[in-house]
C-alpha positions, 0 to 999 in steps of 0.5 A: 500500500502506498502512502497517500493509501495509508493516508486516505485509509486512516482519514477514512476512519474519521469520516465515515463514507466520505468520499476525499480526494487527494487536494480535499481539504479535510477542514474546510469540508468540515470532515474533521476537527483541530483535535484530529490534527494531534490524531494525525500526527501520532499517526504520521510519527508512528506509521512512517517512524517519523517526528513532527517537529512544533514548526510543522504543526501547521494546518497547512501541512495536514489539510489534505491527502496531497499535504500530508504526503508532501510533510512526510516525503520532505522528513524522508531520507533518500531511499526510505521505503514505508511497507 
């Protein structure tokens, strides 16, 4: 499963049969809260075996499928594989 899959399947959890695509954002569409956000991280960190630093907890970076993704490929060393 690739990323934005893992992604879109965690988001899925939350927000029952939405159907979210990849720029959706989740916030504007009232699918989630801030509270999510912190849920989001501790999911980041530990399916991609990553650490949000506090300047990254920007709303910008969990809006959406496509900004998540992005957060995790910048944070992701050259050759990193997430099975």
């Amino acid at each position: 499963m690739d990323n934005k899959s893992r992604i879109r399947a965690f988001i899925a959890r939350f927000t029952g049969d939405a159907a979210v695509k990849d720029d959706d954002n989740i916030f504007e569409l009232g699918l989630v809260n801030s509270l999510f956000t912190m849920q989001l991280v501790v999911f980041i960190e530990r399916e991609f075996s990553l650490t949000i630093q506090n300047d990254e907890l920007n709303l910008d970076n969990f809006k959406s499928v496509d900004a998540i993704n992005a957060l995790i490929d910048s944070k992701s060393k050259p050759g990193d594989v997430y099975l």
